[in-house]
N, C-alpha and C positions, 0 to 999 in steps of 0.2 A: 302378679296381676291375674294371670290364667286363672290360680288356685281360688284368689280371693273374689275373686269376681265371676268368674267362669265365662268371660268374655268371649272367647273361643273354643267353644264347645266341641264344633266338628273344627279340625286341624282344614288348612284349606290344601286342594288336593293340586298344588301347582307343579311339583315335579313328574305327580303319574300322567299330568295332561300333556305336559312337556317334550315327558320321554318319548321313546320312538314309540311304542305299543300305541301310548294316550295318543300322539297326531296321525296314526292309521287309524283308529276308533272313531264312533260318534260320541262327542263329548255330550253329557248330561247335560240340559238345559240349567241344572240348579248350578253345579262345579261351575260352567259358563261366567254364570254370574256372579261366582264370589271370586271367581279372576277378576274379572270384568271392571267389578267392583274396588278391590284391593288393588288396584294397576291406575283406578282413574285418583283413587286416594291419595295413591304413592306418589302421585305425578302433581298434581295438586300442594301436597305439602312441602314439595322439594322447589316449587314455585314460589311458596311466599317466604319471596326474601325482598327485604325493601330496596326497591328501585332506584340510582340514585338523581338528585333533583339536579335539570340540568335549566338554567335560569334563563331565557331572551332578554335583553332588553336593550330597546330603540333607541338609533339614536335620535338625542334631541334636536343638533344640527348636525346633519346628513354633513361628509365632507364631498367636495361638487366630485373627487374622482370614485369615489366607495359606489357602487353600485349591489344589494346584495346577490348574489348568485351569477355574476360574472367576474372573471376574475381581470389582475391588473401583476401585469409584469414588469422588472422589472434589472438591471444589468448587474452583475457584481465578480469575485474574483474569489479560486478557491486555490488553494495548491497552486496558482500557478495556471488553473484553467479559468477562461471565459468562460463565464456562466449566464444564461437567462433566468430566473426564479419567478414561480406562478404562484401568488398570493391570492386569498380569498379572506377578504376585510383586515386587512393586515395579517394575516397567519400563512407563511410559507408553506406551500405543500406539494411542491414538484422541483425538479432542478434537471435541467436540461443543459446542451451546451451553447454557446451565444453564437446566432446562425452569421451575425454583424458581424462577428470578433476579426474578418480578415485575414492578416497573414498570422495574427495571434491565434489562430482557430485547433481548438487539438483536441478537440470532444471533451468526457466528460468519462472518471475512472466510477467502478460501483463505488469507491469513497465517496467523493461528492455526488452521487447516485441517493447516498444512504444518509449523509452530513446533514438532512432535513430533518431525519429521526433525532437527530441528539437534542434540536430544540424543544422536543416533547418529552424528552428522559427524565424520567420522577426517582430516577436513583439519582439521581446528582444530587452534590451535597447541597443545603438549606446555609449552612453559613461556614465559616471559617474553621478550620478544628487546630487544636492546640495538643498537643502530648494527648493526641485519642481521645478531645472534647472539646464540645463545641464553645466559640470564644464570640469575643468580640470583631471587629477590624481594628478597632484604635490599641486593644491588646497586643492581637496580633501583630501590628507594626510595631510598636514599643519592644516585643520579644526578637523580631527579625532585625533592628534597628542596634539593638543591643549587642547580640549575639555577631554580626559584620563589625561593628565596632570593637568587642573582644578581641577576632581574630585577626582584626586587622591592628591593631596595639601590638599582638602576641606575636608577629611575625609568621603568622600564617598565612596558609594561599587560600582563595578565594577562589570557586569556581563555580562556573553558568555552565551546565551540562541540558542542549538541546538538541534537537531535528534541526535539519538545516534550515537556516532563518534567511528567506527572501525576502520580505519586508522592509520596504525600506523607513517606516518608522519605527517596528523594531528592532530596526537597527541604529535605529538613533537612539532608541530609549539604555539600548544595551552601552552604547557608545558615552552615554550621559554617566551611567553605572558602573564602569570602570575608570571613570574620571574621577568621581568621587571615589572609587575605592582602587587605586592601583595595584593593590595586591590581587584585582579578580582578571579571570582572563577567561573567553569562551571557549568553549568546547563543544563543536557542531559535532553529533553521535546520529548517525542512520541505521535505522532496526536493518534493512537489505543495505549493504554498503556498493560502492563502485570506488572507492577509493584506490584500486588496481587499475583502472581506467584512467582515472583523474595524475596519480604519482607516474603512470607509462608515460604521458602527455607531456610532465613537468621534466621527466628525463630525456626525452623527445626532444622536448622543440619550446622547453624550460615557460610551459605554459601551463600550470595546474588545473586544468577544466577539464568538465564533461564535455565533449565535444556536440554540436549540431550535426544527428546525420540524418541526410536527404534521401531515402530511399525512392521519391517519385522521378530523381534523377540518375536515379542509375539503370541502367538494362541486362546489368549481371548483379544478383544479391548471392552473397557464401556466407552462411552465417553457420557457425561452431559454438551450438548451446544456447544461442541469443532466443529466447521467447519475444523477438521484437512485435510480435504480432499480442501476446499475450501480456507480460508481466514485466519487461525487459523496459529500463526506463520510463519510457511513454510508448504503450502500447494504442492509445486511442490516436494518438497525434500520429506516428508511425502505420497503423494499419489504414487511416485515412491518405496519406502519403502511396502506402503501397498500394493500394486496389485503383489509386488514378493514374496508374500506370498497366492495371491488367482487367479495365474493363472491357465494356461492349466500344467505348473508340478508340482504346489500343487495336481490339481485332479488327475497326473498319477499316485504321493507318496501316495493318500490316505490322505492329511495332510493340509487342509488349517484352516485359522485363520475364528473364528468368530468374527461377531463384532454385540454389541447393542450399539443403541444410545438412549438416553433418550433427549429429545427436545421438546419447544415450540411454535416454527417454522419452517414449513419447510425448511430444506439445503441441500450444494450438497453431503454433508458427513450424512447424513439425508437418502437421497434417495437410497445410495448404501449399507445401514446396512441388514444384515442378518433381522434383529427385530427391527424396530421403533419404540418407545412408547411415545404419546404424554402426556407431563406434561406439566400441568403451570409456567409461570415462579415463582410462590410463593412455589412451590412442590419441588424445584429444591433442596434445603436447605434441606427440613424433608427426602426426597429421600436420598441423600446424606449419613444424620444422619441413616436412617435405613440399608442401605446397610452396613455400618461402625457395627451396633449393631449386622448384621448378620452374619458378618463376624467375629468378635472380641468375640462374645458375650457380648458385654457391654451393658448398659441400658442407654445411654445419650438421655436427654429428648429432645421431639419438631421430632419425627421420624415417626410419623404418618401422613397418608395420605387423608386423611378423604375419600370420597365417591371414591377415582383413585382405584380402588380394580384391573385392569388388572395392574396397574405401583407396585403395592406392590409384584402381586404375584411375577410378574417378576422379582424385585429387589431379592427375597428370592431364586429364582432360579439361577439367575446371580451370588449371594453370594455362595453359593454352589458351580457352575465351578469353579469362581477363587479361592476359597480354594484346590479344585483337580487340578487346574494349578497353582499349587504356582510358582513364578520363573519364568510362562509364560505368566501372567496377566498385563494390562495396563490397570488404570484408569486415566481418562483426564475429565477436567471440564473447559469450558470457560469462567466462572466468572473473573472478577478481584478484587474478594473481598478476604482480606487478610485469612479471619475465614473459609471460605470455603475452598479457597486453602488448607490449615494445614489440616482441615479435610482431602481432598483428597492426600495431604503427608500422612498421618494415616494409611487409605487405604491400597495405593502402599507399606507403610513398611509391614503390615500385610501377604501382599500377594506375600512378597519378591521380588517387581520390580523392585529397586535397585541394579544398577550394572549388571541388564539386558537388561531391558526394556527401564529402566530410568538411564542416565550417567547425575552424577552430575560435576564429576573430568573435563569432557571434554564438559564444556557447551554449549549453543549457543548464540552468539554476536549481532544477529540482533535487539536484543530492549536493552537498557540498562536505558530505561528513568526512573526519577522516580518523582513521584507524589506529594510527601511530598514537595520536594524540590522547586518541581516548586511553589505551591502553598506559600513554603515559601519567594519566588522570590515576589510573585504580594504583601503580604503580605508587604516589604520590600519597594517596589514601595510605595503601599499605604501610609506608614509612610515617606515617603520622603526619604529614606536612601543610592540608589541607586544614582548614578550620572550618570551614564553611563549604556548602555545595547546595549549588538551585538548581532542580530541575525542571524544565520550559518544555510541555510538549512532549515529553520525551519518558520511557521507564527501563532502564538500564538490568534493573531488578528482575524484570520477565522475558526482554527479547535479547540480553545480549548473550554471546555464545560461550562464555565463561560465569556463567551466573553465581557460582557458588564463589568463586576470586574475587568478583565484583560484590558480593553483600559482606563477605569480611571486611574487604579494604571499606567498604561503606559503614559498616560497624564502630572503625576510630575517627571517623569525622564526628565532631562535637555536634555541629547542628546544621540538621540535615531538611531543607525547604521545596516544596514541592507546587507549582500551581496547578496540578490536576483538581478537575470539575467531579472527581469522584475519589472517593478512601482506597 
């Protein structure tokens, strides 16, 4: 173009006006202008792209509650939490926690913070996909329809691999689905498990649950590892609980709750403790065992601390309160190792938490997965046993902690169903 045209005869002088020399200088009125000029071009061309058409249109009968530019709320359920949702003309675009919900009240996690976005995700699939293409629904059912009847002729097992399912309709719908196919049987799988919690309880006191704990009732908190303020089960439900016990009318009763944490990295339940005391995570166990021997008097071996001489004293002090708060003591441990758990059931019974602190009767539902199981799942795969597997909710494939075990043993399943809203 240069050559044949000679378009640009003088080169334009944008680096010498640039450089440091060119912005101490007075720039030539002419250079000025073929900047000037070539900047409002640039700018200009990089602007027409076409707009895209975004339509109005009225309605014809107004509905008597739609008002436009005010919005209308109203109640639903997400996870487990009470929710209020703020629509505008029908389109959800806020999610708050429901201020009504009562004793049901547990805030609201940045999941269902964020759960609003997914109703506007334009990656979600358009329709059903088949062997990595897109199908019908009435195929599709014909192909899953087939494939469960295969394995179930074939003497194969049948399995429902999900997140733990609250629902009480899908749980009827599951319940309907292993009626007609005997051979399936569910398998609740959680990305974060508590099934070290849950199997301590069932050894315990032969009660498989997550237990209810009450932290606005107790006036001594020990927790070892628990992000109960943060991450730790129900963090919104729990830090609601703790702060109405160490606001501005704790300090006008003269009454608020203490709390230590014992931890090996810093958390946000960490930061807000009365006394933080850093342990290793190898210390977390013998800590444990000595708080247990201080409290109980017992002699169970491995309770020593070796050189942590400020976590020892501390534990011996700590034992101490919650013996003089019996009834109003809370210990929490985030392990998910079953031996530890019991230990820390041991504890709680000693210091009478139960039935205060800690409600077994009236549990909590948000994790039900368990670990044995799953593990008995790939196990199963492995051997070839499995014909079928649905996955509900749930991707085994990216969060479980053996991922490369788990995509072989997934490998000799025949056919493999997924109801994710994305590839």
């Amino acid at each position: 173009v240069k050559n044949n045209k000679n378009e640009f005869a003088e080169p334009l002088p944008i680096e010498d006006v640039l450089n440091e020399a060119g912005l101490s200088t007075v720039t030539p009125r002419r250079d000025f202008l073929k900047a000037l000029g070539f900047g409002l071009g640039a700018v200009t061309l990089a602007a027409c792209q076409t707009a895209p058409v975004h339509k109005s249109i009225p309605y014809l009968v107004k509905p008597e509650e739609v008002t436009p530019g005010i919005p209308n709320y109203y109640t639903s359920s997400f996870n487990g939490q009470s929710i209020l949702v703020k629509t505008r003309e029908g389109r959800p675009i806020k999610i708050e926690p429901n201020p009504n919900a009562g004793e049901f009240y547990r805030g609201t996690d940045a999941r269902a913070q964020a759960s609003v976005l997914d109703l506007y995700d334009v990656s979600k699939l358009k329709a059903p996909v088949l062997k990595n293409e897109e199908t019908t629904w009435a195929k599709l059912d014909s192909f899953v329809k087939s494939e469960l009847a295969k394995a179930q002729a074939g003497g194969k097992k049948i399995r429902v691999v999900a997140s733990t399912v609250n629902s009480p309709s899908t749980n009827a719908v599951l319940a309907q689905f292993i009626t007609k196919y005997p051979a399936a049987k569910l398998v609740q799988y959680d990305a974060v498990s508590y099934t070290g919690i849950i199997q301590a309880n069932q050894n315990s006191f032969g009660k498989a649950v997550l237990p209810k704990y009450n932290f606005d009732k107790a006036d001594l908190i020990v927790s070892f590892a628990a992000d109960f303020l943060g991450t730790w089960i129900s963090g919104e439900e729990f830090t609601a609980q703790y702060t109405s016990n160490r606001n501005y009318k704790s300090l006008e009763n003269k009454k608020m709750s203490r709390h230590i944490q014992f931890e090996s990295g810093m958390s946000l339940t960490g930061t807000n403790a009365d006394t933080r005391v850093p342990i290793k995570l190898s210390e977390e166990g013998p800590a444990l065992i000595a708080l247990y021997n201080a409290i109980t008097g017992q002699s169970l071996a491995g309770g020593t601390l070796g050189n942590n001489t400020t976590a020892d004293k501390v534990i011996k002090l700590v034992a101490k309160e919650l013996v003089q708060n019996k009834g109003k003591g809370l210990v929490v441990c985030g392990s998910n190792d079953v031996s530890t758990q019991i230990l820390v059931n041991a504890i709680n019974s000693a210091i009478g938490s139960y039935g205060t602190t800690i409600d077994l009767d009236n549990p909590c539902y948000l994790y039900a997965g368990n670990d044995a199981e799953f593990n008995g799942l790939v196990a199963e795969m492995s051997r070839g046993e499995v014909g079928a597997v649905l996955f509900l909710n749930s991707n085994p494939a990216y969060d479980f902690m053996n991922i490369d075990a788990f995509t072989k043993a997934l490998a000799k399943v025949p056919a493999k169903i997924s109801f994710s809203d994305r590839a």
